[in-house]
N, C-alpha and C positions, 0 to 999 in steps of 0.2 A: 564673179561677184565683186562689186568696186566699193569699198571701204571710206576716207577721207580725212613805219615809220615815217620817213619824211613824205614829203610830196615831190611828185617830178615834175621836171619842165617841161614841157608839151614833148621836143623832142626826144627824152627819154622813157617818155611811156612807149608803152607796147602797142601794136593794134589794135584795135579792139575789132572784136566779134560785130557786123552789122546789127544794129537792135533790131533789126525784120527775121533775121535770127534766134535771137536770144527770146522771143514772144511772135508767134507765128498763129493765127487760125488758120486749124487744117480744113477744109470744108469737099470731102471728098463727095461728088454727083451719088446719093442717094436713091435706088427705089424700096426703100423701107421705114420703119417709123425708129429707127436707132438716133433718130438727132433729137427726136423726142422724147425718147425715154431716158437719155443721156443728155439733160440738158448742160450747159457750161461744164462741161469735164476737161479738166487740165492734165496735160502729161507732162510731168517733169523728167527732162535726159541731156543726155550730153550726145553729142554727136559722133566724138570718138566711141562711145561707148557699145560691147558685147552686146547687153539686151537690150538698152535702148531702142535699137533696130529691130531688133526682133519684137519688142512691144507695137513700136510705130505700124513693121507692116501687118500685126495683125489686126491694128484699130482699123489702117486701113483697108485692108482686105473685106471686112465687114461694114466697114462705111461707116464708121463710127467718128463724127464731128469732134476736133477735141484742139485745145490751144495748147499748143508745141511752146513750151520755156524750156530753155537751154539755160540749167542752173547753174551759177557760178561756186568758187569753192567757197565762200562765206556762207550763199545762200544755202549748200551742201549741208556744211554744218551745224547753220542757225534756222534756218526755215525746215529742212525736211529731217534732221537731227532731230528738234524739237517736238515736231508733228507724227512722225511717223517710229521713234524713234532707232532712226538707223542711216547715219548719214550716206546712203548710196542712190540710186538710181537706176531703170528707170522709177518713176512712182504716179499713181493718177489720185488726182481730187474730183470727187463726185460734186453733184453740183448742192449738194446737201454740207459739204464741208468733213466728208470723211477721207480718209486718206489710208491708198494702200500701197504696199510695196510687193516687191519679189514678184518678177515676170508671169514665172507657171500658176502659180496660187492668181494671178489679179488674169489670166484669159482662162484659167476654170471658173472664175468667177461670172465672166464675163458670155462665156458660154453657155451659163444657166438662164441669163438675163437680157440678151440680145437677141436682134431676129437676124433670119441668112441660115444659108448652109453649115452644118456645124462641123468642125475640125476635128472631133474625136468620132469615131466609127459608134453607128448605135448596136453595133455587132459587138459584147464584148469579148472575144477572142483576139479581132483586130484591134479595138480599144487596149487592151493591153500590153500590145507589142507596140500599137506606137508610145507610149508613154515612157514602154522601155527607151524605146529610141530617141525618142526628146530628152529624158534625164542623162545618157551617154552621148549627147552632141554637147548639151551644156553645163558637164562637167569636163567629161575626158579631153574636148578640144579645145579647155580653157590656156591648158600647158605649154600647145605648140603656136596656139595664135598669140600669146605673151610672147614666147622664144623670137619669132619670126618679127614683131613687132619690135624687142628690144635688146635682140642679141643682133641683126645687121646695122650698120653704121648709116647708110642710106635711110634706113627704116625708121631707126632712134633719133636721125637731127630731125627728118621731117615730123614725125608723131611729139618729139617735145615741142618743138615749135607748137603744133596747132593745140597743145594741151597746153602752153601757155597764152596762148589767145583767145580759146574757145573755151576752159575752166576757167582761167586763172585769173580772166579779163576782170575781175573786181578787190585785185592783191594789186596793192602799187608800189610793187618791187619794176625794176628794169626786165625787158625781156628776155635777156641772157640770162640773167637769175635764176629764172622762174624755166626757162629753157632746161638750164643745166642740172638743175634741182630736179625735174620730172626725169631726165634721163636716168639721173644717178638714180631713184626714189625706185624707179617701177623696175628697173633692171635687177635690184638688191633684193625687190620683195618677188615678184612673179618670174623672174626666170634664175637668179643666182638662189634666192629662195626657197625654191620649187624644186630646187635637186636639178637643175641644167647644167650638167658638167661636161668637158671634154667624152668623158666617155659615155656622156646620156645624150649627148645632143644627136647622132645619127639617129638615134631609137624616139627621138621626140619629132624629128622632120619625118619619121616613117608615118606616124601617128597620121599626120597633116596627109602625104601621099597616097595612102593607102586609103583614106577617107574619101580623096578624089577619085581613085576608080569603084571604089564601092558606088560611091554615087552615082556616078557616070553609068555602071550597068545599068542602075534602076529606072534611070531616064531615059533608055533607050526605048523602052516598051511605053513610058505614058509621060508627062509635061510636069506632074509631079510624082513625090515619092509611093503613093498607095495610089494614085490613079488620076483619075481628071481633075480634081481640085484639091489644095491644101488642107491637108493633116496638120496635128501637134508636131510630126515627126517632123515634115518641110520646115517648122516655126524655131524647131530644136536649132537643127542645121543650121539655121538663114543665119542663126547669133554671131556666129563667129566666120561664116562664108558671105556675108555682107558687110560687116562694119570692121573686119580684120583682113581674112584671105585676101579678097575680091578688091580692097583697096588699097591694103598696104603695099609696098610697092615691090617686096621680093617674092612674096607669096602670088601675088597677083600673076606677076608675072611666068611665075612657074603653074598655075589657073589654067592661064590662057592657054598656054603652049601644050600642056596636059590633059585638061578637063574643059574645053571650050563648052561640052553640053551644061556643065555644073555655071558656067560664066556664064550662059543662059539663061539657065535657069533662076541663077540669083536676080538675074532682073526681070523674070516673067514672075516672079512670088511678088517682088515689090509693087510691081504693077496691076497684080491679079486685084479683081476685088471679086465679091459674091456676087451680084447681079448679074454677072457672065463667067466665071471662071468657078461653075456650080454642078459639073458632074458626077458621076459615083466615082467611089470607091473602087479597088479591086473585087470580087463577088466578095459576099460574106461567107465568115469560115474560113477564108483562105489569107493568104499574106502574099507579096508581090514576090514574081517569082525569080528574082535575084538578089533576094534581100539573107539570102543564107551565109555570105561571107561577113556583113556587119554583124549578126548574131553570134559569131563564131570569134569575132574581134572584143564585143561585148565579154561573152564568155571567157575567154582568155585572158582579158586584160582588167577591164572594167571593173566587173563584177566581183573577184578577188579584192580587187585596190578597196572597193568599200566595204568589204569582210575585215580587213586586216587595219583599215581607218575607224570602224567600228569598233572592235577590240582595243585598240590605242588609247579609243574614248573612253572605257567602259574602264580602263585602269589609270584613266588621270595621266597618261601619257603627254605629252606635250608633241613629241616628235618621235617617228620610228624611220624604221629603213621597210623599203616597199620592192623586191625583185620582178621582174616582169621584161617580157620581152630581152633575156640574156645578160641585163642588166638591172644594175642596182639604183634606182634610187635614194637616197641617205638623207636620214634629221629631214620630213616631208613632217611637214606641219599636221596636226592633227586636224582637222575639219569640222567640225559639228553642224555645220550646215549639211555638211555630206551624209554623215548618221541618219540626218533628218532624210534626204532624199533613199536613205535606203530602207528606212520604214516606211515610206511611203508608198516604195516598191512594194512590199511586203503586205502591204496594207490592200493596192488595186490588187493583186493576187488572191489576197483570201478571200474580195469579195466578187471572184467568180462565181457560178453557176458549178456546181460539183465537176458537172461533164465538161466545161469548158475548163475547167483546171486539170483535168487530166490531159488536154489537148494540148491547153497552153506547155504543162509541163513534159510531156513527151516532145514539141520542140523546144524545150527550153535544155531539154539533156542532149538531145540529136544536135546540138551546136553547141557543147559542151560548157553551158551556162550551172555554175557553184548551186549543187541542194539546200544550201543555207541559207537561200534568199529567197525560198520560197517552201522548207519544211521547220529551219529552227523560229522562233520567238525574236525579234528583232530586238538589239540593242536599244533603250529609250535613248533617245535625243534630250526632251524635255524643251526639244525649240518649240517656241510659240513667239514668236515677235508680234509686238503690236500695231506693226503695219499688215498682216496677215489678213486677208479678205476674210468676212463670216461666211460662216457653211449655209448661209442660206439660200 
């Protein structure tokens, strides 16, 4: 989740970003009426950006027409600050002039209102296992795709560089400035921040490793994660195994050499779209059958962290210590975005089907996933931000 004097003489400014960049029509080959119903829709992102990616391949995926701004950090804070009010990204403007933000909430929205194959199973047993799995792709692998981004030296000159060309190209500082400023800025806040310490960093690259062979079993058996076409769960993943793992240059490289099927895979989702990449599912009732070791990663890890980020909340904490995987965490920022995603957990759960809660929750115990996230009362958030899509 991304947050946000004089003049120079020609040769002291920075790069700039191509304009064919910064303002793109994406106009992906259509066989449906999504360009219609979605007329002028604009996607605000950045290029570096987590969900950015993950938003783009799912407009694309469904063919959905939409002009690509690649917002600068002025416009961050005065156009989509003011409008949505939350300076981050990605964000879309309907062609009516409404504006929404936050990835998961604007493709449920979008999934009620578009045509194409849908991403969430109309089974809900499988519908709620992938949702699990999309909220634990973009949260838990927020950690190690920062670490790997701004903890190697390779990784931090390249990634400030392009966050000083590709944000920042509307600040008329020099580009060393603006270079060295994003290095120090993102390293202080998401990985020194974040509790990355000597003795957390092996337990944060495990995170990253172990994600790759999870995945990697799953795609032995089908092209995506539940079957012939993308899930919420594929859309989870992509955020951080396209626009971090898959490009940044230590992580990628350990991809390749590791998870070639995952390195694949990241670029058959970006290419998929509906009109051909529109098979089933795994049967209904059932869940893919090597997806037992993520649920048990969930369990173990995940799941606790937003019990214990809940409680933190709920006492005005600011910062607590989080153990997990034989170490400690320490002073981990309280979350309330987090809170929010684990009511929301809490929320797809009870509106199952009697029987399907009992299914659901017999594997949710059989992979050692916390009773408290689907028998206690969930901590209120009280998030509601007013870029939030309407329930309708």
């Amino acid at each position: 989740m991304k947050q946000k004097g004089q003049a120079l003489a020609p040769a002291e400014r920075s790069p700039r970003l191509p304009a064919l960049l910064r303002a793109e029509r994406i106009l992906p080959v259509s066989k449906n009426r999504n360009a219609e119903c979605f007329p002028d829709l604009k996607a605000y992102v950045v290029d570096v950006s987590y969900y950015s990616g993950k938003l783009e391949a799912y407009l694309r995926y469904k063919e959905i027409p939409y002009e690509r701004i690649e917002v600068g950090a002025r416009q961050l804070t005065s156009k989509l600050g003011q409008d949505t009010g939350e300076a981050r990204v990605p964000a879309v403007e309907l062609g009516d002039g409404r504006f929404f933000t936050d990835s998961t909430p604007i493709i449920e929205w979008f999934e009620r209102h578009a045509e194409g194959p849908a991403i969430i199973s109309a089974d809900p047993y499988q519908a709620f296992f992938m949702r699990l799995l999309e909220d634990y792709a973009d949260e838990w692998l927020w950690r190690p795709a920062m670490h790997y981004r701004w903890s190697y030296r390779e990784d931090r000159t390249l990634l400030g560089s392009r966050i000083a060309n590709e944000v920042a190209f509307d600040v008329p500082l020099p580009h060393f400035v603006l270079r060295n400023f994003f290095r120090l800025r993102q390293f202080a806040i998401y990985v020194w921040g974040d509790g990355v310490r000597r003795d957390t960093r092996a337990h944060v690259e495990s995170i990253y490793l172990g994600t790759l062979d999870r995945l990697t079993d799953l795609l032995i058996d089908h092209p995506f994660l539940f079957g012939e076409r993308p899930s919420l769960a594929d859309f989870g993943f992509f955020a951080s195994m396209f626009r971090h793992f898959a490009t940044d240059p230590t992580p990628a490289r350990i991809m390749r050499k590791r998870a070639p099927l995952v390195y694949e895979w990241v670029a058959r989702l970006w290419a998929a779209r509906a009109s051909s990449a529109d098979g089933p599912f795994v049967p209904a009732g059932t869940l893919p059958n090597a997806i037992g070791p993520l649920l048990r990663d969930i369990g173990r890890d995940y799941l606790p962290y937003l019990a214990v980020n809940a409680e933190a909340y709920s006492m005005n904490a600011r910062r607590f210590d989080h153990p997990v995987g034989g170490v400690v965490y320490r002073h981990q920022r309280t979350d309330r975005y987090r809170v929010w995603c684990r009511e929301r957990l809490h929320e797809h759960f009870k509106a199952l089907p009697d029987e399907v809660q009992t299914r659901a929750e017999e594997t949710l115990r059989e992979h050692g996933c916390q009773e408290s996230v689907w028998r206690d009362e969930p901590i209120a958030s009280n998030y509601a931000p007013k870029g939030r899509p309407p329930l309708d």
